[in-house]
FIBA-71086 format. One record per atom (N, C-alpha, C): residue in one letter; x, y, z. Coordinates in steps of 0.05 Angstrom, whole numbers, padded with zeros to 5 digits, always signed. Example, Ala and Ser with C-alpha at 12.3 -4.5 7.8 and 13.67 -1.06 7.14 Angstrom:
// FIBA-71086
A+00264-00114+00156;A+00246-00090+00156;A+00264-00066+00156;S+00257-00045+00142;S+00273-00021+00143;S+00258+00001+00157;
END
This chain:
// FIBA-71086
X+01358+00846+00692;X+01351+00847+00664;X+01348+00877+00658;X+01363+00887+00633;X+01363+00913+00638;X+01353+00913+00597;X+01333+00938+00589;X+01316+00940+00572;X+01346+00953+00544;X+01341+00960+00529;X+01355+00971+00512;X+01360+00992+00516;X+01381+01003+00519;X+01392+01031+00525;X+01386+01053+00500;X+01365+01073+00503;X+01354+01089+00482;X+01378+01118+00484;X+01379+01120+00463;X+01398+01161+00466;X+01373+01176+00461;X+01372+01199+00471;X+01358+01210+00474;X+01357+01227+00439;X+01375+01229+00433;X+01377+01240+00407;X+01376+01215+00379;X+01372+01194+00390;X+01364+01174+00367;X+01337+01182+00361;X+01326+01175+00330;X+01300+01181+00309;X+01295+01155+00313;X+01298+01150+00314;X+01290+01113+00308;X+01282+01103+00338;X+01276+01112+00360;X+01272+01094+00387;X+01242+01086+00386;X+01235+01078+00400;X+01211+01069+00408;X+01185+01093+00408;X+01173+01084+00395;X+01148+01101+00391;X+01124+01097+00407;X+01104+01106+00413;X+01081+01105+00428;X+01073+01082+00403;X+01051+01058+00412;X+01029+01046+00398;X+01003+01072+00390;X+01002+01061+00360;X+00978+01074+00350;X+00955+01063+00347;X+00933+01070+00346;X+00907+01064+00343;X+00911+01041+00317;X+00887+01013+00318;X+00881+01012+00295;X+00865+01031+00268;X+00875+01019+00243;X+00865+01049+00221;X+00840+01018+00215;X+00817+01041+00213;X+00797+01018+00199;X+00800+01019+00170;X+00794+00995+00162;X+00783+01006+00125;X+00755+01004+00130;X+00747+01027+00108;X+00714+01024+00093;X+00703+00996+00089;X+00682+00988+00097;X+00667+00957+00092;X+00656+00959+00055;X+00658+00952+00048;X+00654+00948+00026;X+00636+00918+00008;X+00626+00917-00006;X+00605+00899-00007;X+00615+00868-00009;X+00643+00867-00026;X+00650+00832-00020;X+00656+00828+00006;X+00662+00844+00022;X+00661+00841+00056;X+00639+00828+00065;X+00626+00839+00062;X+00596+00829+00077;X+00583+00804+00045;X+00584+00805+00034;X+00571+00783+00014;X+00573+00752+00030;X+00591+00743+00044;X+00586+00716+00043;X+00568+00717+00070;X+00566+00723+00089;X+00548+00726+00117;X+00519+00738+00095;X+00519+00756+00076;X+00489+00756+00061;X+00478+00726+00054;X+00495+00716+00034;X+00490+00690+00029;X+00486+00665+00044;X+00495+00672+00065;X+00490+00646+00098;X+00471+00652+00104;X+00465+00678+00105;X+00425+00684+00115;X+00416+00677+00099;X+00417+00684+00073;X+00389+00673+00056;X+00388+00650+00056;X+00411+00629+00053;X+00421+00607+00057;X+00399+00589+00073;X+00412+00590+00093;X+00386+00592+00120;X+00360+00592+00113;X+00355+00613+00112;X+00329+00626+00114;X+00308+00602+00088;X+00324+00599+00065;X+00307+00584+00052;X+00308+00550+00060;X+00328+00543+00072;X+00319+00518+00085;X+00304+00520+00101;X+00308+00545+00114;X+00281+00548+00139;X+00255+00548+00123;X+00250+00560+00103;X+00221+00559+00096;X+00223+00534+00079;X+00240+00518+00069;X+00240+00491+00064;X+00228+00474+00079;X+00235+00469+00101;X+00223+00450+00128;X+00205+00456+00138;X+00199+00490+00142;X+00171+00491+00148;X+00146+00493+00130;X+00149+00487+00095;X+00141+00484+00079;X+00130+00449+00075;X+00147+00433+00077;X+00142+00406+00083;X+00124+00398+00104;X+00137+00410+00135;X+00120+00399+00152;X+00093+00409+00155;X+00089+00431+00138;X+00060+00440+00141;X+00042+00428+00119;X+00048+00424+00102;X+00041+00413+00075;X+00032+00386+00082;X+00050+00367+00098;X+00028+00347+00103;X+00012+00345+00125;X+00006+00368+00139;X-00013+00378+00165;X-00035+00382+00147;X-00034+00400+00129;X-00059+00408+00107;X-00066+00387+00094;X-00040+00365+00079;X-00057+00342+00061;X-00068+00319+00081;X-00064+00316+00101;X-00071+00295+00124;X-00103+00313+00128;X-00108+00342+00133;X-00132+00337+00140;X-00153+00341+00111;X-00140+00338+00091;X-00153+00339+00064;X-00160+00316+00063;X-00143+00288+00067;X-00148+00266+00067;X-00180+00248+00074;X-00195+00239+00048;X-00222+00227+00052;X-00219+00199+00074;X-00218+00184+00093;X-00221+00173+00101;X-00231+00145+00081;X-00217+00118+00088;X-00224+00110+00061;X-00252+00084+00067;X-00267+00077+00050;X-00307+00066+00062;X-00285+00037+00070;X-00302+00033+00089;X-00295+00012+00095;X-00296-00024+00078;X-00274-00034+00090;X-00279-00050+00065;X-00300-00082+00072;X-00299-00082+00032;X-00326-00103+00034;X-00328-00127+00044;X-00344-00131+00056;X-00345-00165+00057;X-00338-00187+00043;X-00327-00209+00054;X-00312-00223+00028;X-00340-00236+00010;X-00361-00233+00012;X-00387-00244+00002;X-00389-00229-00024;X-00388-00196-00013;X-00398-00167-00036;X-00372-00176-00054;X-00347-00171-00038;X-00323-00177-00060;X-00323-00194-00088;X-00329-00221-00072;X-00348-00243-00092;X-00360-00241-00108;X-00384-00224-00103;X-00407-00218-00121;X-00398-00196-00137;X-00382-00179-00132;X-00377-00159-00149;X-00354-00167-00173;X-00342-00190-00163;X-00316-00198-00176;X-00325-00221-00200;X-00358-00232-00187;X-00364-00257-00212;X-00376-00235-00240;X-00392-00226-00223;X-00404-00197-00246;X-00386-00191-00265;X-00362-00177-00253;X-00351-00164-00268;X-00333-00193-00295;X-00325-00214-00284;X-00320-00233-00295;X-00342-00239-00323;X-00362-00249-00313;X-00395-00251-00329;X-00382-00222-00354;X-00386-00201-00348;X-00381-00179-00355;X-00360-00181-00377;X-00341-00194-00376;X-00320-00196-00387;X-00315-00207-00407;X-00333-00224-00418;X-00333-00236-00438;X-00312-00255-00445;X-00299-00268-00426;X-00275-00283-00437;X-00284-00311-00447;X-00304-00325-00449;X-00311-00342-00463;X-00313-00335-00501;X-00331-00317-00501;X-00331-00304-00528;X-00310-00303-00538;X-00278-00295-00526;X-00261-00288-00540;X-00246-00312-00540;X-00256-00336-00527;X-00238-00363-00522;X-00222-00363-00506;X-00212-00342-00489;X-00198-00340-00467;X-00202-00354-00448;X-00200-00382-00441;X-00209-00402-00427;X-00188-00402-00403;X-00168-00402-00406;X-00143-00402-00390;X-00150-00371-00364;X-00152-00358-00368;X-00155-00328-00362;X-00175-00324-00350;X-00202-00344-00361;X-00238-00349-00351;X-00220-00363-00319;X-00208-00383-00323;X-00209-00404-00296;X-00192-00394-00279;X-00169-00378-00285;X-00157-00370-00262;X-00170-00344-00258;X-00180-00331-00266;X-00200-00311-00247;X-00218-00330-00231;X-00239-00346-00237;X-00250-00366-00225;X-00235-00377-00196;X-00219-00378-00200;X-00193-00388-00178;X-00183-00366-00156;X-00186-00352-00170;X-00169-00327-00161;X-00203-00322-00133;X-00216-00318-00159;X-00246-00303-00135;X-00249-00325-00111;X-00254-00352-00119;X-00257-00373-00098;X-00227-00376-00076;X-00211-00366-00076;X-00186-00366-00066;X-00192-00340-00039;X-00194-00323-00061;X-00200-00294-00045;X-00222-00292-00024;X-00239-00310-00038;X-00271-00309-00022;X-00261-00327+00008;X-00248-00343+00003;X-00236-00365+00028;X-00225-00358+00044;X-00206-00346+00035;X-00186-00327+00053;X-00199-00314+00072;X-00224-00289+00060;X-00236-00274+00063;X-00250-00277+00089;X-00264-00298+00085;X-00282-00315+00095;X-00282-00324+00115;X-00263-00351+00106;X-00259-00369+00134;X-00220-00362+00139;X-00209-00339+00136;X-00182-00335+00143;X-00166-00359+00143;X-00165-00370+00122;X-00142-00385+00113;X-00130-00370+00092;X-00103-00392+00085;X-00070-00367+00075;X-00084-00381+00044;X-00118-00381+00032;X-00113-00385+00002;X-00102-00379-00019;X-00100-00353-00015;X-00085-00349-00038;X-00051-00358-00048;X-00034-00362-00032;X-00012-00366-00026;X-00013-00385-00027;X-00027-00413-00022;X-00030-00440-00024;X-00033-00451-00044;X-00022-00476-00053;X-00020-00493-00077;X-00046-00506-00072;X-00063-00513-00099;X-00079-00527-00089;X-00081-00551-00070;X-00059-00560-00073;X-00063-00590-00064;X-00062-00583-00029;X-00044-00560-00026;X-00048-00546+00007;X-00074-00541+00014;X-00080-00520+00000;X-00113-00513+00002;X-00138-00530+00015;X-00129-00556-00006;X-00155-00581+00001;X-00144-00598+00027;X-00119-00592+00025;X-00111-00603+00070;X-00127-00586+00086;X-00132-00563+00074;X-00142-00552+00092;X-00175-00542+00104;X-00190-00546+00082;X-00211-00547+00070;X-00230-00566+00092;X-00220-00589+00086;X-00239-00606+00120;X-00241-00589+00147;X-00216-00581+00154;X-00223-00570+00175;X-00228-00539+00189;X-00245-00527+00153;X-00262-00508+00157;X-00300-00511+00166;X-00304-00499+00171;X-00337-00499+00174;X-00347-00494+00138;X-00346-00515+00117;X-00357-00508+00097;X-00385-00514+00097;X-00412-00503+00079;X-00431-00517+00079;X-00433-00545+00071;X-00449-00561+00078;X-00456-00595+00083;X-00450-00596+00049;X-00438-00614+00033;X-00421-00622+00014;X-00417-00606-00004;X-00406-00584+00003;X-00384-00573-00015;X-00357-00579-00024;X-00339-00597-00005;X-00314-00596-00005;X-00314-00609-00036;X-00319-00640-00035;X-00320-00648-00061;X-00323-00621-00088;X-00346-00611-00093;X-00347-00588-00121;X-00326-00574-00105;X-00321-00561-00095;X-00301-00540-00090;X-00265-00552-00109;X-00269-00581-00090;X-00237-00591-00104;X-00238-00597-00130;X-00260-00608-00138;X-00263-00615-00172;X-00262-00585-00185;X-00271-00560-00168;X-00269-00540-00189;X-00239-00527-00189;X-00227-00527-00156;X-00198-00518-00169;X-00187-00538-00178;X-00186-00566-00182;X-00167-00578-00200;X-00177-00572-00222;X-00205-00572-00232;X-00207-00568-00266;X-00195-00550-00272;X-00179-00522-00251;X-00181-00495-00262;X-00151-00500-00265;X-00140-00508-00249;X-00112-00522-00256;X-00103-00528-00272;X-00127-00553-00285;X-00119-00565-00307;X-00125-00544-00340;X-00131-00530-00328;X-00135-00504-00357;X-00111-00491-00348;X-00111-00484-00325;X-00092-00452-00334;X-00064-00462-00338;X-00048-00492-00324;X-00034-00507-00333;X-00029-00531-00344;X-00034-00542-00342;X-00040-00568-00366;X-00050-00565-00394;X-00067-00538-00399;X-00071-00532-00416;X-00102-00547-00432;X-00107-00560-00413;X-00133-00576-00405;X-00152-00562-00428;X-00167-00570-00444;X-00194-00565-00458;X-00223-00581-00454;X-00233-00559-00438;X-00257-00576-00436;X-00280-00557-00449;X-00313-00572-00447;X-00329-00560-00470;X-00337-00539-00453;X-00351-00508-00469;X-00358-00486-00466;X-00385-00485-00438;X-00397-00506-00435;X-00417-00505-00415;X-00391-00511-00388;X-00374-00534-00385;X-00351-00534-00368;X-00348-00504-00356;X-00343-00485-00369;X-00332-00457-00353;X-00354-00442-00348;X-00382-00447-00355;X-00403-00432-00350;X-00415-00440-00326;X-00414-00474-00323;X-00422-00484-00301;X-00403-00480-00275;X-00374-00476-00282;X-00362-00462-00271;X-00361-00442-00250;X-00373-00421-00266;X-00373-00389-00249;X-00401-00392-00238;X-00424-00413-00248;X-00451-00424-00231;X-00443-00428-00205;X-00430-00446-00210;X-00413-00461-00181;X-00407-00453-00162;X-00391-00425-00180;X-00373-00409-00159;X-00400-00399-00143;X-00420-00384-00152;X-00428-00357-00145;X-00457-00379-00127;X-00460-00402-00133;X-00472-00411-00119;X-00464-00420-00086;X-00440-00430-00087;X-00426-00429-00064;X-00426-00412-00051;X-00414-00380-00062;X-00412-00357-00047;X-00447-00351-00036;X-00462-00350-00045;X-00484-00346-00030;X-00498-00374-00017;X-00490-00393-00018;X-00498-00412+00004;X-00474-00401+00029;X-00455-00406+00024;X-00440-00399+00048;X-00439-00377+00064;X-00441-00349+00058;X-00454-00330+00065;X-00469-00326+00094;X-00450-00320+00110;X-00460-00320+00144;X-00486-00305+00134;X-00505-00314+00150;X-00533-00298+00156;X-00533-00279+00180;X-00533-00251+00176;X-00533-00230+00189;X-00549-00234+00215;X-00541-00230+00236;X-00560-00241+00263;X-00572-00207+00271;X-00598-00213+00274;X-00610-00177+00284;X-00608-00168+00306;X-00600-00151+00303;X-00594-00141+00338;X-00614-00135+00348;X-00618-00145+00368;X-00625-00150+00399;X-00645-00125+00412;X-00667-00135+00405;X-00681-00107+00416;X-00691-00118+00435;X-00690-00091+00464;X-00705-00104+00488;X-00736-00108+00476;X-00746-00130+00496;X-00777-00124+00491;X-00789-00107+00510;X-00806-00100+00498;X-00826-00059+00510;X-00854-00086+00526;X-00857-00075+00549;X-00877-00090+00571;X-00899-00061+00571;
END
């Protein structure tokens, strides 16, 4: 293999390799690598902005009171009912299913059955084979069917009917009402 035969008097032969020529850097050169850092940089303080933010609101956070007994619930829920005036305004419909609603809630509460979610007629299957006080079951079913028969049937009965009502209720809730057992003090000899 033999290379190209050069004349010694040819201008044109093969030249030495020259250095690369630099150019000057100039600022759209470098602009897009500027913009990838900042780029960056603010998702970086994005993420560490988030994850610290709920480090600070987690220990801001009040811890929340523990919740009430289904008895207080009760009592606080007939009050506010009483409170409400829905007889005065004739709101009879509205009187009984709150009525329903509290005696539902209080059950659940209580003796952990699925009341609220239950049709009445479920409810009272189930009702015998709670620990209720000695003859309640009877008033208990006559009161959610009356409440029934108001909030659907459209049922009208007289103004003492819904007063004796929320009696009923709030009498129940404090007959039934576990009695707090006192703790246990050694006896001192």
């Amino acid at each position: 293999v033999n290379t190209i035969p050069i004349s010694p008097t040819d201008s044109i032969g093969l030249q030495p390799i020259k250095d690369i020529i630099r150019e000057p850097l100039k600022l759209p050169d470098v602009l897009p690598y500027v913009g990838l850092f900042v780029g960056l940089m603010m998702i970086g303080l994005a993420i560490w902005f988030f994850l610290t933010r709920k480090k600070f609101q987690a220990a801001k956070e009040i811890p929340a009171p523990p919740p009430l007994a289904p008895h207080e619930l009760a009592e606080q829920r007939i009050a506010a009912l009483r409170a409400a005036n829905y007889l005065e305004k004739g709101e009879f419909k509205t009187y009984q299913t709150l009525i329903s609603y509290i005696l539902r809630e209080y059950l659940e509460g209580r003796y952990q059955i699925p009341a609220l979610e239950a049709t009445t007629f479920d409810l009272l299957k189930k009702l015998p084979k709670i620990d209720l006080p000695e003859g309640w079951f009877e008033p208990l079913k006559q009161l959610l069917q009356k409440s029934d028969m108001v909030k659907f049937a459209k049922a009208e009965f007289p103004m003492d009917f819904h007063q004796k009502s929320l009696e009923q209720l709030a009498t129940f809730v404090e007959v039934s009402t576990p009695i707090p057992e006192p703790d246990e003090v050694p006896e001192e000899e």
